[in-house]
Backbone as CSV, one residue per row, in Angstrom:
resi,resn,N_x,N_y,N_z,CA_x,CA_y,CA_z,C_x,C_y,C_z
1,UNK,-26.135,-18.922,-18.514,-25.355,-19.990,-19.132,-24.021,-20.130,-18.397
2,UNK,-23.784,-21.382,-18.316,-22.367,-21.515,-17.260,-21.638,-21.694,-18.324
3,UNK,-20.052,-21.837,-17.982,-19.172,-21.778,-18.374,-17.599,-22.022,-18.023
4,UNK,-17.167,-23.622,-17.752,-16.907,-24.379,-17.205,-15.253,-23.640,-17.252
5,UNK,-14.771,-23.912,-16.169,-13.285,-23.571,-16.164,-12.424,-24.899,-17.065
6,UNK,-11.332,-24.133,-17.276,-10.429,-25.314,-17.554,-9.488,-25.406,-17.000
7,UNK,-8.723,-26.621,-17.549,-7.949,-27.236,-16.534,-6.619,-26.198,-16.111
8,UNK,-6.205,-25.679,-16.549,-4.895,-24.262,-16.716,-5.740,-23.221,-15.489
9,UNK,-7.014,-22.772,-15.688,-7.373,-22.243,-15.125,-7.752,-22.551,-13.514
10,UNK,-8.114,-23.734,-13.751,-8.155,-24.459,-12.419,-6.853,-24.339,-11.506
11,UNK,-5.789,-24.613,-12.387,-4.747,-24.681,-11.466,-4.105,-23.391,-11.018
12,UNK,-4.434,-22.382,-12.138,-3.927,-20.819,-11.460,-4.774,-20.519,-10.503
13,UNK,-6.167,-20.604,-10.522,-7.066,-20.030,-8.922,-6.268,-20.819,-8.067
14,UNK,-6.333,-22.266,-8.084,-5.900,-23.093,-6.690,-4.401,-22.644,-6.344
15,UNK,-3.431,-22.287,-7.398,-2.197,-21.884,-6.908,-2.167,-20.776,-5.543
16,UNK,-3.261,-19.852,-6.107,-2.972,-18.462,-5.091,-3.668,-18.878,-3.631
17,UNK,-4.018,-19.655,-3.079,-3.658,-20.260,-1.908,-2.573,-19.773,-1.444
18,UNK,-1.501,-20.157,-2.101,0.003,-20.264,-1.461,0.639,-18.484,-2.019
19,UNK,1.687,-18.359,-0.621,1.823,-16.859,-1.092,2.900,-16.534,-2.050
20,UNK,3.547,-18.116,-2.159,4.843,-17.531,-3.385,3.898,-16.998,-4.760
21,UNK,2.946,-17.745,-4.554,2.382,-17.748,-6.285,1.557,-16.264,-5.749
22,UNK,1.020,-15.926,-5.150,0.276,-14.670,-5.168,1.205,-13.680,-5.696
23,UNK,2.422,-14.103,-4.786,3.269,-12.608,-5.423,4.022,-13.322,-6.341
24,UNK,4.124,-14.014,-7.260,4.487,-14.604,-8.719,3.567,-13.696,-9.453
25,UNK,2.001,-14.221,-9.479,0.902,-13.965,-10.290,0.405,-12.080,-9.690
26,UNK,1.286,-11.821,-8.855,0.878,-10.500,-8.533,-0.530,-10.259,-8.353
27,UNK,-1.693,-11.316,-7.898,-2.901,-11.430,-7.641,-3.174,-12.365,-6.829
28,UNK,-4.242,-11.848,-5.667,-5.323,-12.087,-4.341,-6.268,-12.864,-4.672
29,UNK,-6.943,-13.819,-3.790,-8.310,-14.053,-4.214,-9.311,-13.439,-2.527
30,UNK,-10.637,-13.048,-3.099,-11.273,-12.272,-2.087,-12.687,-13.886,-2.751
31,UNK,-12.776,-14.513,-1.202,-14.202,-15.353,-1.451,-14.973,-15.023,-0.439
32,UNK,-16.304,-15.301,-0.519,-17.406,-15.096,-0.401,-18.626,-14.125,-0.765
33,UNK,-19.946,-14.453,-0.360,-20.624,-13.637,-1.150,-20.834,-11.902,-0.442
34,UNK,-20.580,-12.351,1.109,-20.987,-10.871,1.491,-19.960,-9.882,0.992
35,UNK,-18.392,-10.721,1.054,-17.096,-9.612,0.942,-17.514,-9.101,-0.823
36,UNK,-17.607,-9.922,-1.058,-17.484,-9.828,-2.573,-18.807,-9.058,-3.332
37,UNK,-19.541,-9.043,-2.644,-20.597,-8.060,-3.006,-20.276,-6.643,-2.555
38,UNK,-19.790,-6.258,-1.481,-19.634,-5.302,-0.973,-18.514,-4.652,-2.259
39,UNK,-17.626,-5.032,-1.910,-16.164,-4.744,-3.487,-16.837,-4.882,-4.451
40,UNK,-17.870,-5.365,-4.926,-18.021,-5.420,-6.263,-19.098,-3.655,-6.369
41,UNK,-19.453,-2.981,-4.928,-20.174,-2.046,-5.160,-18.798,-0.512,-5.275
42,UNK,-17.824,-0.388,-4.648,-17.146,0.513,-4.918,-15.841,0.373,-4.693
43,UNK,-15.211,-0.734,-4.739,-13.948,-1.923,-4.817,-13.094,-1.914,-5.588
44,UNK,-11.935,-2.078,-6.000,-11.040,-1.824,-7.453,-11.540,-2.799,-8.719
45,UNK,-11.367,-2.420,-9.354,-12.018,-3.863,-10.916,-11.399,-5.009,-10.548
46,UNK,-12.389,-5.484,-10.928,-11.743,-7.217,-10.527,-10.561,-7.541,-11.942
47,UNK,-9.834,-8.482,-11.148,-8.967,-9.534,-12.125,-9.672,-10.476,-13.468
48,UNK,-10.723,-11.513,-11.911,-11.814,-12.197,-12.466,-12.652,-11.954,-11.617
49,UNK,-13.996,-12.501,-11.957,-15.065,-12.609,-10.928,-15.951,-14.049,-11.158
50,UNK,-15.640,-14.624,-10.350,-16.326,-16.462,-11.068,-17.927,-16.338,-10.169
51,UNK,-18.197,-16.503,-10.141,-19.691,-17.238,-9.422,-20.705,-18.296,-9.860
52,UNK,-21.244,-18.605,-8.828,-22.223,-19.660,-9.240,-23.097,-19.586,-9.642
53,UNK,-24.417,-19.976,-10.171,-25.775,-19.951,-10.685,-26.715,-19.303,-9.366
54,UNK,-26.070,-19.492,-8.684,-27.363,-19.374,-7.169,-26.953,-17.856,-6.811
55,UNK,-26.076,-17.390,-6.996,-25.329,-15.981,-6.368,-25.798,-14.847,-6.716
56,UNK,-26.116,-14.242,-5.583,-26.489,-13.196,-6.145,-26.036,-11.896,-6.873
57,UNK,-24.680,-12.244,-7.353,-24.012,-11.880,-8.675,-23.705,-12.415,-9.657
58,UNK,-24.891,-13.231,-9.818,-24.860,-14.134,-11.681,-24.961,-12.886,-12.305
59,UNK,-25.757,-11.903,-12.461,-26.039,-11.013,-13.425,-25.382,-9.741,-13.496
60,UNK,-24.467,-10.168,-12.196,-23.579,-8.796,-12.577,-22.916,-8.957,-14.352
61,UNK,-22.386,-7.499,-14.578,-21.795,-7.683,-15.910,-19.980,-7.827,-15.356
62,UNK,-19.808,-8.600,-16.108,-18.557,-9.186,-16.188,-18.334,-10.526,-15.396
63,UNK,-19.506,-10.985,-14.432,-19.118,-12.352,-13.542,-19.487,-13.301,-14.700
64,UNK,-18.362,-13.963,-14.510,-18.650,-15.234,-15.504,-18.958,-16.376,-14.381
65,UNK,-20.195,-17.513,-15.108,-21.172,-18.185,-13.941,-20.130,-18.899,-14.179
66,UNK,-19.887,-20.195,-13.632,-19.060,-21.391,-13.469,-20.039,-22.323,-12.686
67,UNK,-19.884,-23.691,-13.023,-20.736,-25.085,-12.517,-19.724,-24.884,-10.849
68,UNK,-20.882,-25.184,-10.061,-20.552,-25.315,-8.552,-19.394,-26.660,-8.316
69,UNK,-19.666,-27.538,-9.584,-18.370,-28.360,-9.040,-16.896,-27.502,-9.633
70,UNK,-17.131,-26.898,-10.637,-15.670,-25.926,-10.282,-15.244,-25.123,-9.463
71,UNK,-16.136,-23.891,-8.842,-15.913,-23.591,-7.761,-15.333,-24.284,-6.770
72,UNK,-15.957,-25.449,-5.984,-15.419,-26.386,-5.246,-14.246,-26.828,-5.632
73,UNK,-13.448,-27.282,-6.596,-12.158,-27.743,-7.453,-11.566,-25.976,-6.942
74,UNK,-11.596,-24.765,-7.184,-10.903,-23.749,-6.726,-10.685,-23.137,-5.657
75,UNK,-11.988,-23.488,-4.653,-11.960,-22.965,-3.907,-11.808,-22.558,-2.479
76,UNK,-10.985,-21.690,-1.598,-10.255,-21.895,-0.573,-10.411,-22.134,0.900
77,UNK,-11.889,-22.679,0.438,-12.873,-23.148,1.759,-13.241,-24.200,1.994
78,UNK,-13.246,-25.090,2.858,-13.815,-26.812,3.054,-15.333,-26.900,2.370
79,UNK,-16.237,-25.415,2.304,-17.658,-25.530,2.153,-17.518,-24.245,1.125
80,UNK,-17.377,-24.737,-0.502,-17.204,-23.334,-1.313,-18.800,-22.521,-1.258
81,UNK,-17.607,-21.272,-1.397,-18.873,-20.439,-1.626,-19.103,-20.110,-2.938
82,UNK,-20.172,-19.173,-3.321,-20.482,-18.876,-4.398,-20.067,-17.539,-5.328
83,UNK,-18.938,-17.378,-4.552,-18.626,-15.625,-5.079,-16.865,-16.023,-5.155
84,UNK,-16.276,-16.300,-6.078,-15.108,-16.255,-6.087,-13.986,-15.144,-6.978
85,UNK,-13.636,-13.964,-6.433,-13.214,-12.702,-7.193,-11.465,-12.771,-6.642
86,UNK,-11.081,-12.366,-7.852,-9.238,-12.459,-8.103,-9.101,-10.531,-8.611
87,UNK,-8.186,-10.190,-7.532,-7.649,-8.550,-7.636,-6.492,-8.672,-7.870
88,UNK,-5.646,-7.519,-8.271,-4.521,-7.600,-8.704,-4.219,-6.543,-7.204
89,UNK,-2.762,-7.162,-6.926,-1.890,-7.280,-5.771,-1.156,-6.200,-5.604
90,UNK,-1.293,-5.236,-4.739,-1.002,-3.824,-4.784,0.189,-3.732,-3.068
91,UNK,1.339,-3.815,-3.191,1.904,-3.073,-2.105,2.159,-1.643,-1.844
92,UNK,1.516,-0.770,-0.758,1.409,0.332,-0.436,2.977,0.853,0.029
93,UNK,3.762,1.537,0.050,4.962,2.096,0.556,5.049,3.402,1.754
94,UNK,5.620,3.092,2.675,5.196,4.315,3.918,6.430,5.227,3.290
95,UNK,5.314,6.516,3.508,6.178,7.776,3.092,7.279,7.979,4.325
96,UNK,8.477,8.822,4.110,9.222,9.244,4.802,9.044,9.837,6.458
97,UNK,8.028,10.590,6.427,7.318,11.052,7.835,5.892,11.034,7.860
98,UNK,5.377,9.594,7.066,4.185,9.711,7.108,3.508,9.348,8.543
99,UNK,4.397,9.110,9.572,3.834,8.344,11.102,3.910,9.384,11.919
100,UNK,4.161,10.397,11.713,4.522,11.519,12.266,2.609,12.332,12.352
101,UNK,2.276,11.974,11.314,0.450,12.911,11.322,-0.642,11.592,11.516
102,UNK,-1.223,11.974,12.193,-2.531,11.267,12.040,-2.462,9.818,13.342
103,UNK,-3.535,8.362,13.140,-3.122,7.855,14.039,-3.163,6.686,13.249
104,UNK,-2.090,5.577,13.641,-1.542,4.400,13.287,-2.082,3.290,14.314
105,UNK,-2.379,1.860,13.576,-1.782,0.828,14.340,-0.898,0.154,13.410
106,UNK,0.359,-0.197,14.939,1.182,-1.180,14.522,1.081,-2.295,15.005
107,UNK,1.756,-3.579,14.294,1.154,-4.818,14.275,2.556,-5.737,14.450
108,UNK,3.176,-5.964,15.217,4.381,-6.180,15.922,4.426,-7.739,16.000
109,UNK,4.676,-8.834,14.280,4.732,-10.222,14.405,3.607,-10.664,15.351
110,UNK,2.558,-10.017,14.942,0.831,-10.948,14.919,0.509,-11.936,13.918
111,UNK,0.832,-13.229,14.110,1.029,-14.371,12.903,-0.419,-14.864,12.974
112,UNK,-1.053,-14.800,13.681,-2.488,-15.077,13.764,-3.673,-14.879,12.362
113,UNK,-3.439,-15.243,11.415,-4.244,-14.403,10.228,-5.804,-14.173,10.736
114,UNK,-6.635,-14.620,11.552,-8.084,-14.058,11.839,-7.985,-13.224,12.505
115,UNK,-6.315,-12.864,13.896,-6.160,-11.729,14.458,-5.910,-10.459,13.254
116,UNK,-4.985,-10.901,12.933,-4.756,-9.469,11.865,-5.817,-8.889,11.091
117,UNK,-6.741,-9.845,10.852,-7.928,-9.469,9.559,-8.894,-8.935,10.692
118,UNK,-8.954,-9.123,12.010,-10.189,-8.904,12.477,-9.154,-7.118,13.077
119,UNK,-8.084,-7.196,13.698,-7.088,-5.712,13.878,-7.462,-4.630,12.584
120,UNK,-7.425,-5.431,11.323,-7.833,-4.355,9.749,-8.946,-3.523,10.771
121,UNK,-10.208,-4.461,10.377,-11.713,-4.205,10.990,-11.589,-3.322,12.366
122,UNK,-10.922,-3.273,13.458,-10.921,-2.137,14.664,-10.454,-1.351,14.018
123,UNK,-9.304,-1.303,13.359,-8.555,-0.154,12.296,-9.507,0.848,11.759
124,UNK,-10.452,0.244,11.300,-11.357,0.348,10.031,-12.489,1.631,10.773
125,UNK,-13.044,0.507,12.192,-13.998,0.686,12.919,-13.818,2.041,13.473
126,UNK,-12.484,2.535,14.093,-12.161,3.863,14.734,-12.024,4.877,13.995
127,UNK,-11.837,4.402,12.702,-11.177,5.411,11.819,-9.743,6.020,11.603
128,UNK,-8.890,5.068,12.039,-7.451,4.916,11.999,-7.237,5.725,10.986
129,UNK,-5.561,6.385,10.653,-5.760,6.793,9.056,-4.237,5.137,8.631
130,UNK,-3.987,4.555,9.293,-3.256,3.407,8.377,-3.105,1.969,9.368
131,UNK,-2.869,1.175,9.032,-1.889,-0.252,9.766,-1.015,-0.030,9.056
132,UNK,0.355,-0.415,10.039,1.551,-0.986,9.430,1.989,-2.094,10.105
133,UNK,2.061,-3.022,9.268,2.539,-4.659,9.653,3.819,-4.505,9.674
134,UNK,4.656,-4.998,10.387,5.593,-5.819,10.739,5.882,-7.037,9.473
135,UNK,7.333,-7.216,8.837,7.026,-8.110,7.751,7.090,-9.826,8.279
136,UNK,6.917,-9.793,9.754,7.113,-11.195,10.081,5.182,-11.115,10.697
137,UNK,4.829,-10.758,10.182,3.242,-10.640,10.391,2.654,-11.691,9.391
138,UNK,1.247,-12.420,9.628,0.672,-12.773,8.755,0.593,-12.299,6.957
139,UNK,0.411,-12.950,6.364,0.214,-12.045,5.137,-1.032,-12.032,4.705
140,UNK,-1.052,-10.186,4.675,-2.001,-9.276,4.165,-3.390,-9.980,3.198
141,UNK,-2.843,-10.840,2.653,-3.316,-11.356,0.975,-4.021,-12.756,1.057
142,UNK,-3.314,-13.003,2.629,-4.072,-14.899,2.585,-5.439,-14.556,2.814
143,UNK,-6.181,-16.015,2.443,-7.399,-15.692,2.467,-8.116,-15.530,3.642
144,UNK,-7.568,-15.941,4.699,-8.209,-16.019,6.263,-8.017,-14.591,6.483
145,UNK,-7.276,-13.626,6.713,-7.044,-12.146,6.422,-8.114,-11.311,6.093
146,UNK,-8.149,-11.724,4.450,-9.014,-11.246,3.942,-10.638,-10.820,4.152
147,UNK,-10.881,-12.604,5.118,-12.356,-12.713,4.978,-12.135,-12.285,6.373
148,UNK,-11.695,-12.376,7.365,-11.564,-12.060,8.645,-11.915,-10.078,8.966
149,UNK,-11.092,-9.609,7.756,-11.378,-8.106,7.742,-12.569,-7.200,7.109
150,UNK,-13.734,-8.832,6.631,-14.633,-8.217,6.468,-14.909,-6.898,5.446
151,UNK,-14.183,-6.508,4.557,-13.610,-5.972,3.757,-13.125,-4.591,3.718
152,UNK,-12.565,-4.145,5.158,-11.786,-3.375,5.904,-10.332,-3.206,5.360
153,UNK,-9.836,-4.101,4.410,-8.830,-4.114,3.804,-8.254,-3.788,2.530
154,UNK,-9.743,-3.094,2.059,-9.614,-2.076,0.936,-10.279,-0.801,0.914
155,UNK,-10.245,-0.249,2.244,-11.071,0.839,2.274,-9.864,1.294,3.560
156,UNK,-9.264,0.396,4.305,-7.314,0.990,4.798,-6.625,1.176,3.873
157,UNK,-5.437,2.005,4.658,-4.130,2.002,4.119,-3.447,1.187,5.043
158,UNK,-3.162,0.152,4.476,-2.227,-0.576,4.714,-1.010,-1.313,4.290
159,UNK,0.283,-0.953,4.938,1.502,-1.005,4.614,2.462,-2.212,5.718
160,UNK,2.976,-2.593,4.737,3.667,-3.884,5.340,5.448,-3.112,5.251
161,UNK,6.128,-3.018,6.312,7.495,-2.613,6.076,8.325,-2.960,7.422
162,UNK,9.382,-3.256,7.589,10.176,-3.308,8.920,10.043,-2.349,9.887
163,UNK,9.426,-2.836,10.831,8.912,-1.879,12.062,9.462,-1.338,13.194
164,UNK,10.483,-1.755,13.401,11.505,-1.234,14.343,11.934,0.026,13.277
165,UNK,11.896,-0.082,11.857,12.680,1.047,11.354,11.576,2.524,11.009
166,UNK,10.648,1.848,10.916,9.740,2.412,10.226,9.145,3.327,11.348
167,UNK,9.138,2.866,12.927,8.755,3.460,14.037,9.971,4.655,14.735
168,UNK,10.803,4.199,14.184,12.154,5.219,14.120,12.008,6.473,13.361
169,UNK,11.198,6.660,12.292,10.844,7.934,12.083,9.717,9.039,12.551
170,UNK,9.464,8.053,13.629,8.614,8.873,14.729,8.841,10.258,15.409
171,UNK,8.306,11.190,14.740,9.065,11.985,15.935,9.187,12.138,17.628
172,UNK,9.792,12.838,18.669,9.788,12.718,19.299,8.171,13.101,20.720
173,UNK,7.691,14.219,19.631,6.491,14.733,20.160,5.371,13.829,19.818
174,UNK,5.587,12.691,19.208,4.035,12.123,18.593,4.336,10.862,19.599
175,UNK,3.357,10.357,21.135,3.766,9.206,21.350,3.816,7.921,20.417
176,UNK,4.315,6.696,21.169,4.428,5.608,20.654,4.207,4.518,21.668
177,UNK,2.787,3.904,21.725,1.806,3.765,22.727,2.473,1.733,22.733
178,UNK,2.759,1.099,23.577,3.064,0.161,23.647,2.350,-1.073,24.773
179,UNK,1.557,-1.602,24.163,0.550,-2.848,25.389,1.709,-3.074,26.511
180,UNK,1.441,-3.338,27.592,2.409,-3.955,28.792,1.537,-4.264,29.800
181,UNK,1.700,-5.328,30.226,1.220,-5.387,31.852,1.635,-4.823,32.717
182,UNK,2.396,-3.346,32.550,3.107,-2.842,33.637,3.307,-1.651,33.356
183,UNK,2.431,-1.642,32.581,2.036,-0.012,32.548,1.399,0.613,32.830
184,UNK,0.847,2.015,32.431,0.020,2.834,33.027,-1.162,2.700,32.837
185,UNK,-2.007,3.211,33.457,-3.463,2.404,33.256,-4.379,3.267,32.049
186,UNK,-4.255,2.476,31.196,-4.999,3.420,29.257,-6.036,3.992,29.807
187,UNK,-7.006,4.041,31.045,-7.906,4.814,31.422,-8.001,6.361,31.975
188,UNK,-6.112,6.574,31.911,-5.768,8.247,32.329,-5.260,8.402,31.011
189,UNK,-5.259,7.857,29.795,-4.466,8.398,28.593,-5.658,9.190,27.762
190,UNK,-5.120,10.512,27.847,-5.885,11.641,27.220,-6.284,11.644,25.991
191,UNK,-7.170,11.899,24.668,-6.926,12.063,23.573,-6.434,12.801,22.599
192,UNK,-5.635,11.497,22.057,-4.801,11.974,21.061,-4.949,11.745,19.741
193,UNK,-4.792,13.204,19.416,-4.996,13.295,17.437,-3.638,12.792,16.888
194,UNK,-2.694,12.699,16.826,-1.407,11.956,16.673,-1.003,10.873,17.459
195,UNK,-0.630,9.522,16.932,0.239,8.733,18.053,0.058,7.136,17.477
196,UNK,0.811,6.242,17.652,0.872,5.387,16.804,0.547,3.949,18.214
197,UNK,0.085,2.992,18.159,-0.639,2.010,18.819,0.249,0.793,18.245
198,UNK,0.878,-0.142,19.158,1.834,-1.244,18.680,1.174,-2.234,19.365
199,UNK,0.587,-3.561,18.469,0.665,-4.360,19.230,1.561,-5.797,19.009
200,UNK,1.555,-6.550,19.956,2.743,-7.319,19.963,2.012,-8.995,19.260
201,UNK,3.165,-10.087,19.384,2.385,-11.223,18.561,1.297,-11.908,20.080
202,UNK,0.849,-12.882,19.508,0.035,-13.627,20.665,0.975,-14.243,21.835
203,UNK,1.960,-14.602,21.284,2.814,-15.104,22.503,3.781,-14.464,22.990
204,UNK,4.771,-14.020,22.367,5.939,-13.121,22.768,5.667,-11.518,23.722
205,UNK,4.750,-10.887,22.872,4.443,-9.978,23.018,5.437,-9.113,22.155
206,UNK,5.937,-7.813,22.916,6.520,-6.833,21.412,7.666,-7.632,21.239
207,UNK,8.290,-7.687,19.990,9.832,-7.875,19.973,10.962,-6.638,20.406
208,UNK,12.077,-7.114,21.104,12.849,-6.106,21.834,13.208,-5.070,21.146
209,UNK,13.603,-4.849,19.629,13.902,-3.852,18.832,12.366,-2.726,18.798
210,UNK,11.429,-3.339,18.550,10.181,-2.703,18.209,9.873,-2.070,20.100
211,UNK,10.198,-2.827,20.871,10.165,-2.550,22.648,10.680,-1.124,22.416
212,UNK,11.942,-1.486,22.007,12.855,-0.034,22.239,12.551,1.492,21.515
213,UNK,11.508,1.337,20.743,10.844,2.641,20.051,9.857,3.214,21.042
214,UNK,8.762,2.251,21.713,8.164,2.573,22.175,8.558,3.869,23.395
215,UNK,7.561,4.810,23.341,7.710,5.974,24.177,7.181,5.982,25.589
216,UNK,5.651,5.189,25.721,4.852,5.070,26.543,4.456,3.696,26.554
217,UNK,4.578,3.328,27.883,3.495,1.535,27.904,2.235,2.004,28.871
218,UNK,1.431,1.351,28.270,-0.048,1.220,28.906,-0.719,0.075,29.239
219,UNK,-1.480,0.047,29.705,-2.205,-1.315,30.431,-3.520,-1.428,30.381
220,UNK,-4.103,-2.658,30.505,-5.642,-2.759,30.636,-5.828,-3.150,32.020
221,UNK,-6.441,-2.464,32.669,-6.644,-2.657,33.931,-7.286,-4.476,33.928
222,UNK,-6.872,-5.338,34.810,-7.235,-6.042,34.835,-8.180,-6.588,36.187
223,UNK,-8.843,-7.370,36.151,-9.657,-7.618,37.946,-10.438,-8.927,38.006
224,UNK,-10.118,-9.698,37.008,-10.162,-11.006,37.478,-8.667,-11.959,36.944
225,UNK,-8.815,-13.184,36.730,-7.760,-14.025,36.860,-7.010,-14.455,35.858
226,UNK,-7.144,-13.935,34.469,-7.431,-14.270,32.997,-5.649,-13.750,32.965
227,UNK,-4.880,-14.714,32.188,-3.753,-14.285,32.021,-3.077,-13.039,31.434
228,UNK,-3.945,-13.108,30.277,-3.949,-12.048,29.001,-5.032,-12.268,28.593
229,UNK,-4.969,-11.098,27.329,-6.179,-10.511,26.494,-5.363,-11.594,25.328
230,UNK,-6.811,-11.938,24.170,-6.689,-11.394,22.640,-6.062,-10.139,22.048
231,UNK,-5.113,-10.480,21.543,-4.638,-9.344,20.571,-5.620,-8.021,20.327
232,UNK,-6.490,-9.250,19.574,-7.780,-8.124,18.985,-7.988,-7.243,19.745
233,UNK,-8.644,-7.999,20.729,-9.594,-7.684,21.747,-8.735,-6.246,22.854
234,UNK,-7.720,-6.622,22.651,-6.980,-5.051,23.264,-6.492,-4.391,22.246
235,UNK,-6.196,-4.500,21.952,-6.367,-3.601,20.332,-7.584,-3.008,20.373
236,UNK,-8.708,-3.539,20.642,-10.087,-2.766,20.261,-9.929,-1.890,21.657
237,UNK,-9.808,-1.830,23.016,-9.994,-1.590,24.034,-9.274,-0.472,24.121
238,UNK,-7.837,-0.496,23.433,-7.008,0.709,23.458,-7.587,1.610,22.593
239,UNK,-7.627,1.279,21.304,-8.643,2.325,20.222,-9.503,3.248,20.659
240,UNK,-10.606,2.199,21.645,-11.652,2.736,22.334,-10.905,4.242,22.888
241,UNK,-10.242,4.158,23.779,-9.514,5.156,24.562,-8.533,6.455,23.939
242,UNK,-7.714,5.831,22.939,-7.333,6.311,22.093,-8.213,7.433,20.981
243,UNK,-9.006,6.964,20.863,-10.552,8.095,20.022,-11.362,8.802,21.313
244,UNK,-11.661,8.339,22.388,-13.100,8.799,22.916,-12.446,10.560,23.252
């Protein structure tokens, strides 16, 4: 049996689009059916969970069905889907010397939201133990993010905080690995169980404050004519090297 939204309700899903109202309403929306199946198997409790008649979470307990023309009226895709789930909005806080153990990526004003969500996912993929964004980074919570990380973004730790400061509590023995075209070639960099990975935005590259933490620059060997890499895509390449 469906069970038609109303109009109040209509307008709080469509609000969280926008990020003032996410962090007003202190709640995310996560759409589609693969993300949303996956979270709905060991994921935090949902807010809400709307779906359609066709989904293959009508029968979960607690999804309330909704007529596909409401979905469409909420939902944050040109082509709605059938799984529409609302979480409540959790900012993580970096401990005092928490960059000091284990291995990090940093995310150095990557405004790109399918870069950042697909960076979660290499994060995810290596077995990182955190990301820390930069607060002039995409946000964490939009929905392109979200679906981009494939749902890599609740199974990280991930922390959004000022990164020039936050890389300052680095100690001096743990590097602080920085992309450059003029660096050393990531194919002699040894592995390391400590050390934190920065990458810069799509165009600028690092910003000069976040430059000046860095300990070590490295490089991707390059050998044909291609200006630069994807974010991602060296991000994944360094990881690679960084773990093997």
């Amino acid at each position: 049996m469906t069970s038609p939204l109303t109009a109040a309700e209509v307008r709080r899903f469509r609000a969280l689009h926008d990020k003032r109202e996410r962090e007003a309403q202190g709640l995310f929306v996560v759409e589609g059916e693969k993300v949303v199946t996956e979270l709905s198997t060991d994921g935090p409790p949902w807010e809400a969970l709307l779906v359609t008649a066709d989904s293959g979470l009508a029968t979960r307990p607690g999804a309330r069905v909704i007529p596909a023309a409401d979905m469409a009226r909420i939902s944050h895709f040109p082509t709605p889907s059938t799984a529409f789930g609302v979480l409540r909005l959790r900012r993580e806080v970096l401990g005092p010397r928490e960059l000091a153990q284990g291995r990090t990526l940093a995310l150095d004003g990557v405004q790109d939201a399918g870069n950042v969500g697909t960076l979660l996912r290499i994060a995810d993929w290596f077995g990182l133990d955190r990301v820390v964004m930069g607060q002039d980074c995409a946000d964490l919570f939009s929905q392109k993010v979200i679906n981009a990380s494939m749902g890599s973004f609740s199974r990280l730790r991930v922390v959004t905080a000022p990164l020039a400061e936050a890389l300052a509590t680095v100690p001096a023995t743990v590097p602080i690995l920085g992309c450059d075209l003029h660096g050393e070639d990531i194919r002699r960099l040894p592995p390391l169980e400590h050390g934190v990975i920065v990458i810069g935005s799509e165009g600028r590259g690092l910003s000069p404050a976040v430059a000046a933490r860095v300990t070590r620059r490295v490089t991707i060997p390059r050998f044909g004519k291609a200006e630069s890499l994807n974010a991602a895509v060296a991000a994944g390449i360094v990881c690679a090297h960084f773990r093997r």
